[in-house]
N, CA, C and O of each residue as an XYZ file, in Angstrom:
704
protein
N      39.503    -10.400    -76.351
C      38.477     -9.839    -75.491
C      38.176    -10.758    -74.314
O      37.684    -10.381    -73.250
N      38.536    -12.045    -74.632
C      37.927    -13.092    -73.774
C      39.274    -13.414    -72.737
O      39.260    -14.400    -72.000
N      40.186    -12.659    -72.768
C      41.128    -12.566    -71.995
C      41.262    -11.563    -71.067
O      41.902    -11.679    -70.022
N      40.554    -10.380    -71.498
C      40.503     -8.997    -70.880
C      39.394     -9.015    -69.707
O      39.481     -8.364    -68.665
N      38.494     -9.749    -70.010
C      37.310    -10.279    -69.276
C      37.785    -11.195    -68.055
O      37.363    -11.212    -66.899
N      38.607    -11.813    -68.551
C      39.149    -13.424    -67.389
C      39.733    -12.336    -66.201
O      39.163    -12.151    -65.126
N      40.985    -11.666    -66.626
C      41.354    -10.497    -66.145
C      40.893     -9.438    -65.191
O      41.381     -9.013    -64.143
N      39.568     -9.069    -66.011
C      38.672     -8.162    -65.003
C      38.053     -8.852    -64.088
O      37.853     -8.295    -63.008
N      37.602    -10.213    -64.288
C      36.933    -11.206    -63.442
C      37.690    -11.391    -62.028
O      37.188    -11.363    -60.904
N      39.324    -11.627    -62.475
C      40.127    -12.251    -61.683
C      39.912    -10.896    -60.859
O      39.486    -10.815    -59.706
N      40.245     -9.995    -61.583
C      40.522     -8.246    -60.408
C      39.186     -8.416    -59.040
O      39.305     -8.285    -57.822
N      38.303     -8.659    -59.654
C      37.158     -8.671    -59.150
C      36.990     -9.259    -57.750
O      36.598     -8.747    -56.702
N      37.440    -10.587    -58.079
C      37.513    -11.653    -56.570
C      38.340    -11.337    -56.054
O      38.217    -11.472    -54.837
N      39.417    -10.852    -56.439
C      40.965    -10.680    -55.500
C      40.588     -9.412    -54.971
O      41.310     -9.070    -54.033
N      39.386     -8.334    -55.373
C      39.208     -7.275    -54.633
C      38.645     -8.032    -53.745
O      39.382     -8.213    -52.776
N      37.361     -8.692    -53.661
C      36.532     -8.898    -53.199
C      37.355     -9.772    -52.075
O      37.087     -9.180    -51.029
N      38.181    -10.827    -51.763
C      38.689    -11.585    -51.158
C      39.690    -10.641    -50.260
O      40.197    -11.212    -49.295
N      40.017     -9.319    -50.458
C      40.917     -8.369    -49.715
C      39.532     -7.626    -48.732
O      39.227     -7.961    -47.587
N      39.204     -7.107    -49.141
C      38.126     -6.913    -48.495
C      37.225     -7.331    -47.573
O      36.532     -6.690    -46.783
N      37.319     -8.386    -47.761
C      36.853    -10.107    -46.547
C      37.691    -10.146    -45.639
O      37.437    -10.447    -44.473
N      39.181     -9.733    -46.248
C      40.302     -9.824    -45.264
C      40.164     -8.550    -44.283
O      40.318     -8.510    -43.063
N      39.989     -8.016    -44.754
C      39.876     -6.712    -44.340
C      39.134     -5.857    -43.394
O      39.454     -4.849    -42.763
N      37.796     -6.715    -43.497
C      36.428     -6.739    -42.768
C      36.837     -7.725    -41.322
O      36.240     -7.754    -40.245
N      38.109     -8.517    -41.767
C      38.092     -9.446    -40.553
C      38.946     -8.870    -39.635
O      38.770     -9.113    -38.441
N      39.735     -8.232    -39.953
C      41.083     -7.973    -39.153
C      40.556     -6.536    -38.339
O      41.363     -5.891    -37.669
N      39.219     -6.142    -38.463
C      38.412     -5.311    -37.495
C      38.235     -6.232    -36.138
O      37.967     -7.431    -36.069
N      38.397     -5.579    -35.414
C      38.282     -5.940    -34.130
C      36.861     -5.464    -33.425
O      36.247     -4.486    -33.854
N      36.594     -5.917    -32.776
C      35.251     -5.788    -31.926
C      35.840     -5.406    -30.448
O      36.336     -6.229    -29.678
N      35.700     -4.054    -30.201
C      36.137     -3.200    -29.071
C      35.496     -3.845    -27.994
O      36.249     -3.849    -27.020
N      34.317     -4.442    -27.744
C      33.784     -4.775    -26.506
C      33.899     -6.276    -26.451
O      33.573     -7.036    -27.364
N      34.630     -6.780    -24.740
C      35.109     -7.870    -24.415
C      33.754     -8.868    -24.488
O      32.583     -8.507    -24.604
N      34.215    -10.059    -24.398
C      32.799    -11.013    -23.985
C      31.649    -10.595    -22.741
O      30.428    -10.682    -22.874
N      32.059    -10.329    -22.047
C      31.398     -9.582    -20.820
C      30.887     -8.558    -20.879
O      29.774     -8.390    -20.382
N      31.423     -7.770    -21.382
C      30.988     -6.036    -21.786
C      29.414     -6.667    -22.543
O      28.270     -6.518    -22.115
N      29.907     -7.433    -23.854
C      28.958     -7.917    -24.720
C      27.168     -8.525    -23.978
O      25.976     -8.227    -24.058
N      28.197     -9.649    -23.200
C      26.830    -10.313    -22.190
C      26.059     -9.441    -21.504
O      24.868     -9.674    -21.295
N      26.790     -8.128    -21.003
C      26.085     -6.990    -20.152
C      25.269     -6.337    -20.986
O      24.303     -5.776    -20.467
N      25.435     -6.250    -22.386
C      24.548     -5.337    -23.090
C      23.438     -6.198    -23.465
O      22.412     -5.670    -23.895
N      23.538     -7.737    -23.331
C      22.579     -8.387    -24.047
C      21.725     -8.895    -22.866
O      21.053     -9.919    -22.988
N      21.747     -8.312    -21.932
C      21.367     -8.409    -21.018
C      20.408     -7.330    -20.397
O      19.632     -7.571    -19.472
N      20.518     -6.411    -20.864
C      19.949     -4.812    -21.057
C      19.471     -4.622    -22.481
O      19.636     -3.482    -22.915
N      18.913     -5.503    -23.299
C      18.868     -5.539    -24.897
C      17.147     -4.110    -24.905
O      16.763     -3.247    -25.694
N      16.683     -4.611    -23.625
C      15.406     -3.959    -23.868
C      15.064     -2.710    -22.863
O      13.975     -2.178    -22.649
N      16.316     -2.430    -22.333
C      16.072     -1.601    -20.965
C      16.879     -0.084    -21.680
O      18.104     -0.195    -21.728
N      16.459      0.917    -22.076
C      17.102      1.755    -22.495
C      17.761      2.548    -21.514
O      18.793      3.081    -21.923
N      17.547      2.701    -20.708
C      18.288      3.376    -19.413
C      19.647      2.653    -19.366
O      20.722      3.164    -19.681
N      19.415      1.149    -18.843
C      20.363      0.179    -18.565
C      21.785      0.143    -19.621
O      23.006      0.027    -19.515
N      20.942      0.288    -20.479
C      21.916     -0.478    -21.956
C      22.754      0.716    -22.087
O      23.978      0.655    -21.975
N      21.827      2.289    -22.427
C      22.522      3.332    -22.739
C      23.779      3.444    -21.522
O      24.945      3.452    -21.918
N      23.492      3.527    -20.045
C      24.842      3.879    -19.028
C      25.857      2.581    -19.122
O      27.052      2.745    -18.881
N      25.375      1.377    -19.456
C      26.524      0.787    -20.089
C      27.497      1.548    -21.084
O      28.623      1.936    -20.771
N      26.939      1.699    -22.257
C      27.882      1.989    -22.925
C      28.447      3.603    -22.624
O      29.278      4.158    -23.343
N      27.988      4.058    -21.739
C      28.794      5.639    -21.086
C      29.992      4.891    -20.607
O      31.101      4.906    -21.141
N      29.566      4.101    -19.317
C      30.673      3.225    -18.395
C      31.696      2.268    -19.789
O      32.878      2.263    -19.445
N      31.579      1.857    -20.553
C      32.317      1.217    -21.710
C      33.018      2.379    -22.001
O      34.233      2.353    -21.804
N      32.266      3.867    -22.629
C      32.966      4.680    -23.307
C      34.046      5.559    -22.417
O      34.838      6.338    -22.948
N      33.973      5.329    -20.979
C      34.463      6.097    -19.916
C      36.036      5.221    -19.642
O      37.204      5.610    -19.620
N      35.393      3.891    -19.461
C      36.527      2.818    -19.950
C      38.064      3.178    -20.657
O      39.237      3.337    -20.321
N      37.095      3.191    -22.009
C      38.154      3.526    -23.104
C      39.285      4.508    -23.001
O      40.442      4.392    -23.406
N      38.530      5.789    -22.184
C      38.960      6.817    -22.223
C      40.149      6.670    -21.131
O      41.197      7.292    -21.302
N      39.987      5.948    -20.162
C      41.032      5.874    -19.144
C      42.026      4.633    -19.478
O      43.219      4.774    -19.211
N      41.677      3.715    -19.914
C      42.766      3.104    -20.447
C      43.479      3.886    -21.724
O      44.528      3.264    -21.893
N      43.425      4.722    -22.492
C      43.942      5.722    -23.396
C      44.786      7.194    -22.391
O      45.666      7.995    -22.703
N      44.289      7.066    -21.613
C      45.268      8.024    -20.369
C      46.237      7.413    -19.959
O      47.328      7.976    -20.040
N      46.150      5.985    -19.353
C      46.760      5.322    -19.282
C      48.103      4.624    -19.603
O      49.115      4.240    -19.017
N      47.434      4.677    -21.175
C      48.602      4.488    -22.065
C      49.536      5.453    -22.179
O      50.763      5.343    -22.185
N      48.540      6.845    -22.311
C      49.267      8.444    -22.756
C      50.382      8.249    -21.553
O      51.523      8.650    -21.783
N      50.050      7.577    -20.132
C      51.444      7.726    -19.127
C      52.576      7.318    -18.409
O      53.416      7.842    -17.677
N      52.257      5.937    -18.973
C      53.065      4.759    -19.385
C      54.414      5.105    -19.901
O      54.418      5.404    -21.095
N      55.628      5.140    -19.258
C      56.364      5.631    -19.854
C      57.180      4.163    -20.287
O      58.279      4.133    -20.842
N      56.523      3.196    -19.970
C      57.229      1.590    -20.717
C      56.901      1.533    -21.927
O      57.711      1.019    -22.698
N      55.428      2.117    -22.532
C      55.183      1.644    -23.687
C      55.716      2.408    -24.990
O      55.724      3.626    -25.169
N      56.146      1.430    -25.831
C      57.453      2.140    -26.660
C      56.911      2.343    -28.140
O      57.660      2.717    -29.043
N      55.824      2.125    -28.296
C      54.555      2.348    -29.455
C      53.561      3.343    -29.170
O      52.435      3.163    -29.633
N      53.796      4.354    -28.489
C      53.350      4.981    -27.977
C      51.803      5.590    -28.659
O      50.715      5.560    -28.084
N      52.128      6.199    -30.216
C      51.228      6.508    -31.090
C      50.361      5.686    -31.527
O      49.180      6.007    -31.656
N      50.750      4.695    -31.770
C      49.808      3.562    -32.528
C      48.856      3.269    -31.395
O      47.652      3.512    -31.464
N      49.628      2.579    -30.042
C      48.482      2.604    -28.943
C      47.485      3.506    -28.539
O      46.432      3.086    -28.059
N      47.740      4.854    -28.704
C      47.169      5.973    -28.634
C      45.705      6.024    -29.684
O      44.582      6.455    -29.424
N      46.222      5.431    -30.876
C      45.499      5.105    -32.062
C      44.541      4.546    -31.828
O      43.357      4.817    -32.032
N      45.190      3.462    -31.236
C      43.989      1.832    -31.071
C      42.914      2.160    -30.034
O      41.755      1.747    -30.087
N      43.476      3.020    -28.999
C      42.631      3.224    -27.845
C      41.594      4.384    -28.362
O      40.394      4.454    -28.093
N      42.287      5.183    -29.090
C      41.269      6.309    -29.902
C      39.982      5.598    -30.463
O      38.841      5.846    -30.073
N      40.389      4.489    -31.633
C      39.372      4.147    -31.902
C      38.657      3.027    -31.365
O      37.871      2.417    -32.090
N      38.881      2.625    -29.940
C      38.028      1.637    -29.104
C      37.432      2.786    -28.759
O      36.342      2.382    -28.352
N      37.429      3.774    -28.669
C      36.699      4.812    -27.816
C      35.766      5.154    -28.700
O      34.646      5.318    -28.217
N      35.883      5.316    -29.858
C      35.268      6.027    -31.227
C      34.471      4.532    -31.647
O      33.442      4.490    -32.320
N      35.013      3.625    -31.227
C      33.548      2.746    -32.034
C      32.524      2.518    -30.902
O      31.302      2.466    -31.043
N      33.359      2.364    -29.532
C      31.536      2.272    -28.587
C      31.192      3.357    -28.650
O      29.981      3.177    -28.783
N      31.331      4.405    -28.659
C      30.619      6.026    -28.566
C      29.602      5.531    -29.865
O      28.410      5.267    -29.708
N      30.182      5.477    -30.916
C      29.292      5.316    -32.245
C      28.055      4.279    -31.677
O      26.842      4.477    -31.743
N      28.716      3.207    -31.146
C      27.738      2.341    -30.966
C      26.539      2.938    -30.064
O      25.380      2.962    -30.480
N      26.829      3.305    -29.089
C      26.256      4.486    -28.602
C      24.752      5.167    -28.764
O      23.624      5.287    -28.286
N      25.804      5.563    -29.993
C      24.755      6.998    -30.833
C      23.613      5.916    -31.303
O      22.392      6.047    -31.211
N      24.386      4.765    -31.853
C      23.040      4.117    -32.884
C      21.855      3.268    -32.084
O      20.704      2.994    -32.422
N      22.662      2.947    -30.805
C      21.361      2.609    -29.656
C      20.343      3.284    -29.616
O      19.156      2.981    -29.737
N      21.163      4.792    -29.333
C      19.880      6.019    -28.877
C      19.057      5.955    -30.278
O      17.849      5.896    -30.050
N      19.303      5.951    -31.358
C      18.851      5.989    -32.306
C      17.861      4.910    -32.439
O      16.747      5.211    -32.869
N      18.173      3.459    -32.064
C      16.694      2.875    -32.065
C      16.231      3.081    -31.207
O      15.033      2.811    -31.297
N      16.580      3.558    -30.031
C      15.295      3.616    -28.828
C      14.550      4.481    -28.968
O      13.435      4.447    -28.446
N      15.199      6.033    -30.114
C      14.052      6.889    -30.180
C      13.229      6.690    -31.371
O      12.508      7.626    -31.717
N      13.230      5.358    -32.204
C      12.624      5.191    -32.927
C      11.706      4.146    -32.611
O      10.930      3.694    -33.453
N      11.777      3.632    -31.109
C      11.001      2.992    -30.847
C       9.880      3.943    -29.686
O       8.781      3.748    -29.165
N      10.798      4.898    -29.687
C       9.651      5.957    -29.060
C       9.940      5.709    -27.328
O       9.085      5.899    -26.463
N      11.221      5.285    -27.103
C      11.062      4.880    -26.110
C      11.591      6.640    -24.605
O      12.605      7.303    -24.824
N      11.022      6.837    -23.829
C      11.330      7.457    -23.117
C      12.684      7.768    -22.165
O      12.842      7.241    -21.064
N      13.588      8.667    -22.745
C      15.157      8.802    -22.702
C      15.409      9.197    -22.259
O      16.601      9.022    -22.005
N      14.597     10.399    -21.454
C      15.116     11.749    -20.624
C      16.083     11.526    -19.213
O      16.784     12.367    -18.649
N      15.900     10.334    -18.916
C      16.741      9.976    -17.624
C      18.172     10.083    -18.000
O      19.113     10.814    -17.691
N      17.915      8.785    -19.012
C      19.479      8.546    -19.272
C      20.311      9.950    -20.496
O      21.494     10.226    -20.698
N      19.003     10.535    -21.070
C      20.031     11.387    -21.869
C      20.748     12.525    -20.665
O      21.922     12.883    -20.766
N      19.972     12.929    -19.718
C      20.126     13.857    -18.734
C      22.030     13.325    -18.471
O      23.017     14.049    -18.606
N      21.987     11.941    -18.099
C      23.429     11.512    -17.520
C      24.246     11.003    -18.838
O      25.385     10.600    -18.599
N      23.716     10.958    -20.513
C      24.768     10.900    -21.122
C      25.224     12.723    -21.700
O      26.123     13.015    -22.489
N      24.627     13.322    -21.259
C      25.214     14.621    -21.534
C      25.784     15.086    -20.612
O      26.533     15.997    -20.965
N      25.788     14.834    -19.272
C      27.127     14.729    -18.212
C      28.290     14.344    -18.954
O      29.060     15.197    -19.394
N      28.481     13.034    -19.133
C      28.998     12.310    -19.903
C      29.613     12.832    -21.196
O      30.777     12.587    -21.514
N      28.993     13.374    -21.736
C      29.328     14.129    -23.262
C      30.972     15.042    -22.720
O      32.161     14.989    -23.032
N      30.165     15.769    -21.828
C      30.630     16.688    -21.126
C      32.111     16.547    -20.159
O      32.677     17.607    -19.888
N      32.595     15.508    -19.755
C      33.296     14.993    -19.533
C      33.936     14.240    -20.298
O      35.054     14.096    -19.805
N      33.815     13.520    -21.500
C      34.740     13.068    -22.603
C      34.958     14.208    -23.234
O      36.161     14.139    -23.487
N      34.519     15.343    -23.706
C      35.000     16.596    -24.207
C      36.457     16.928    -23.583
O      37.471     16.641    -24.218
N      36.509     17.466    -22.472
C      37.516     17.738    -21.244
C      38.158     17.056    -21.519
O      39.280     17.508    -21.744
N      38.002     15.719    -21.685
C      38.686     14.577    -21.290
C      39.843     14.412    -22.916
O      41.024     14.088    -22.792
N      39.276     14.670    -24.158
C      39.520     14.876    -25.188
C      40.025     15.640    -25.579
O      40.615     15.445    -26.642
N      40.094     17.245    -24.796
C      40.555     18.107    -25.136
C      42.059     18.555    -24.249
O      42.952     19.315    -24.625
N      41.946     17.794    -22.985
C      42.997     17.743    -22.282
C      44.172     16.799    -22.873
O      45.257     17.085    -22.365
N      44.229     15.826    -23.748
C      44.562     15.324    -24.592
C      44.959     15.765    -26.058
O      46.081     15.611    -26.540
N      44.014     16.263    -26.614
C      44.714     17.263    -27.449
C      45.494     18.288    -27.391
O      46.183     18.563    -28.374
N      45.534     18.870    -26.521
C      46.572     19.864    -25.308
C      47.741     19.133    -25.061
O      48.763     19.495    -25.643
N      47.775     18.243    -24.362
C      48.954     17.465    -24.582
C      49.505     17.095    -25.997
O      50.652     17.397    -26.328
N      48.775     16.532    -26.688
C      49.453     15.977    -28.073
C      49.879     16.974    -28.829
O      50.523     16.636    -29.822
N      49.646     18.527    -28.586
C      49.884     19.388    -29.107
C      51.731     19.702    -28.876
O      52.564     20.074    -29.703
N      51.888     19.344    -27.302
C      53.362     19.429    -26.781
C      54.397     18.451    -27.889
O      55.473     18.765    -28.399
N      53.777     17.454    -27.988
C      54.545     16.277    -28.580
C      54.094     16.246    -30.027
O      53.288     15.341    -30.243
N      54.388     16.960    -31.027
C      53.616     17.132    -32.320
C      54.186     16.358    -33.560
O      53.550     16.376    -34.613
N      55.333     15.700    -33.461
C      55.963     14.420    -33.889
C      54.977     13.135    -33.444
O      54.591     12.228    -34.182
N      54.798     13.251    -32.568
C      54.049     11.853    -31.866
C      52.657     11.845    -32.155
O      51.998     10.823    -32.345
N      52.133     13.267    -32.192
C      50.798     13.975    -32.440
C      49.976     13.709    -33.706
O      48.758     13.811    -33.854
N      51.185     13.241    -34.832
C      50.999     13.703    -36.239
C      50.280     11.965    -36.641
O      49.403     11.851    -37.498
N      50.773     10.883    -35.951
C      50.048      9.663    -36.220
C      48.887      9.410    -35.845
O      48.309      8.469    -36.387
N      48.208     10.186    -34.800
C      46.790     10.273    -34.376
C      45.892     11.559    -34.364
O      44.824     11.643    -33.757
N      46.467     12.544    -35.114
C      45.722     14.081    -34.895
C      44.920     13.859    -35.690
O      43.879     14.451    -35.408
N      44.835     13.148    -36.801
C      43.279     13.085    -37.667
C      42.126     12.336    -36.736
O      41.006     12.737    -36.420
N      42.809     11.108    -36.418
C      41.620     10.514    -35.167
C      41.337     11.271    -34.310
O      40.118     11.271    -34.141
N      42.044     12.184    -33.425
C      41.135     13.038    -32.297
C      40.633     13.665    -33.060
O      39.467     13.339    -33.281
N      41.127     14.730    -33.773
C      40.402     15.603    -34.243
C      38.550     15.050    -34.531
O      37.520     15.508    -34.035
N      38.749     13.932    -35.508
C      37.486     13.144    -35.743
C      36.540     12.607    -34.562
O      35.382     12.249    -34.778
N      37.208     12.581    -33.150
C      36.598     11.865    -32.531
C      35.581     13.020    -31.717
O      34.387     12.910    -31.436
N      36.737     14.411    -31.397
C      36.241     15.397    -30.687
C      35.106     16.185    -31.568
O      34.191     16.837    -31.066
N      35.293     16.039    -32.749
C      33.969     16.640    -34.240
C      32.760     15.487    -33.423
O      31.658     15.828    -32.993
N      33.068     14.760    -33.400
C      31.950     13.431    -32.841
C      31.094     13.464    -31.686
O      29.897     13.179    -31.681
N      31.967     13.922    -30.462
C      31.616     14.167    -29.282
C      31.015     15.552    -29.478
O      30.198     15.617    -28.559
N      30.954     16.760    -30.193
C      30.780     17.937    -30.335
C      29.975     18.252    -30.889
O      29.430     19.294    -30.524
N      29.495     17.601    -31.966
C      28.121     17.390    -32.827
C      27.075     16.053    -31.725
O      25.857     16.093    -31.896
N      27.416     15.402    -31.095
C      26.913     14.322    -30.336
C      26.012     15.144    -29.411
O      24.791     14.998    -29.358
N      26.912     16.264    -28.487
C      26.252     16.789    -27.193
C      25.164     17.777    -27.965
O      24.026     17.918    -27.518
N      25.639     18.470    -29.208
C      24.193     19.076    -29.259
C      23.356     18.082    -30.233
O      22.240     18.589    -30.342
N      23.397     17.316    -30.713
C      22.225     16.096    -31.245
C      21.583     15.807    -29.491
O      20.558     16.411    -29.173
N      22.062     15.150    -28.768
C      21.785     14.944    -27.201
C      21.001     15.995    -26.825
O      19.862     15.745    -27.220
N      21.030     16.893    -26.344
C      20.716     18.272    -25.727
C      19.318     18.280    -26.611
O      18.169     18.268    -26.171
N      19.743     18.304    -27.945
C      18.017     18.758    -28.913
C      17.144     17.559    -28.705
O      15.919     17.547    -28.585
N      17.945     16.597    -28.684
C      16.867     15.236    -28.571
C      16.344     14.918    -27.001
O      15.387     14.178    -26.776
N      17.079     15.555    -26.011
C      16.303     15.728    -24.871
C      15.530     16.777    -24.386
O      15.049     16.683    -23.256
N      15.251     18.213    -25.386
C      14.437     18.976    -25.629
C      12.944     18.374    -25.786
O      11.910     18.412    -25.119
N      13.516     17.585    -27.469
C      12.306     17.201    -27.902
C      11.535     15.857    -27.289
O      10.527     15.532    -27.917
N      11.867     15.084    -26.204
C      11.530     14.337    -25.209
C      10.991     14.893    -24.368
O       9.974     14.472    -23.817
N      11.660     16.122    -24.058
C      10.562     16.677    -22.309
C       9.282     17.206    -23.045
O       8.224     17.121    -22.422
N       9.267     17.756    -24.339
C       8.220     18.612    -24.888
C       7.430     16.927    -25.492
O       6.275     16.888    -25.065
N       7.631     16.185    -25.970
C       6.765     14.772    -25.897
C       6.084     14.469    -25.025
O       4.855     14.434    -24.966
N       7.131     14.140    -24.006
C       6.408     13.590    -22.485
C       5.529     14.275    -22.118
O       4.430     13.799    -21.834
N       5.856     15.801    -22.020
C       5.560     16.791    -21.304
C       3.528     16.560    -21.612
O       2.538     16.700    -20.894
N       3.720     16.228    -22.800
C       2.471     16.339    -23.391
C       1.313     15.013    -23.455
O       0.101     15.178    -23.600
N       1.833     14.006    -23.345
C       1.300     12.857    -23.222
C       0.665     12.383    -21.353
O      -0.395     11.897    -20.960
N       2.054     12.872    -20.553
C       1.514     12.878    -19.122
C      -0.118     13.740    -18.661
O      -0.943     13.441    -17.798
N      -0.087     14.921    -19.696
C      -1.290     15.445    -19.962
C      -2.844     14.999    -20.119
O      -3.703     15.839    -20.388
């Protein structure tokens, strides 16, 4: 028994030590600069939020980019990587807006220009899936990521849209 135990113990850390590994070999999508710009805007919700539009707008054109590149010979995987630099600042994104409206803070400016925004990575996403549709060999290593990313952007614009509803009907009432 006291062997079966050593055993399960050992399983235990060697999960736990893969997992560490694992957690590390994540990359952090935004450069040192990108970073300094947001910490720099830590308290300005306007500021901080069109950063990360301009970050997420970024992504999206270096991922076009790649899509036209006819040097790059990894074509899918890059496609991949750029998918999900795009998919983790968007997220990051979402969870900004999320404390600023839990700090009650007044959004209507900037939600007004991230649902432009919405609105244009849609297009931008879907003109892309249109393409990847042509190339469906090449398609098949990243069609779960768009698919996931455009579910994201699509549930995003109407979370956006209702949460700048329920801001003008706030404001609306406090300017009162």
């Amino acid at each position: 028994m006291t062997s079966a135990l050593r055993k399960l113990a050992y399983c235990i850390v060697a999960l736990s030590l893969l997992s560490t590994v694992w957690g590390q070999r994540r990359r952090d999508p935004l450069n040192p600069l990108e970073q300094d710009q947001l910490r720099d805007a830590a308290q300005e919700p306007s500021e901080r939020l069109k950063l990360y539009i301009q970050f997420s707008r970024t992504r999206l054109t270096s991922l076009e980019q790649t899509r036209a590149d006819p040097k790059i010979t990894d074509r899918p995987q890059q496609t991949r990587d750029r998918l999900q630099d795009f998919l983790d600042v968007y997220d990051e994104l979402n969870d900004n807006l999320d404390t600023f409206v839990e700090r009650k803070a007044d959004l209507r400016k900037p939600l007004k220009t991230l649902i432009e925004a919405d609105t244009e990575f849609q297009a931008r996403l879907r003109a892309l899936k249109s393409s990847a549709d042509a190339n469906k060999d090449e398609a098949k290593q990243y069609d779960f990521l768009l698919t996931s990313v455009l579910e994201t952007i699509d549930t995003s614009v109407q979370d956006h849209r209702q949460l700048l509803s329920e801001q003008e009907e706030t404001f609306k009432h406090k300017k009162k």
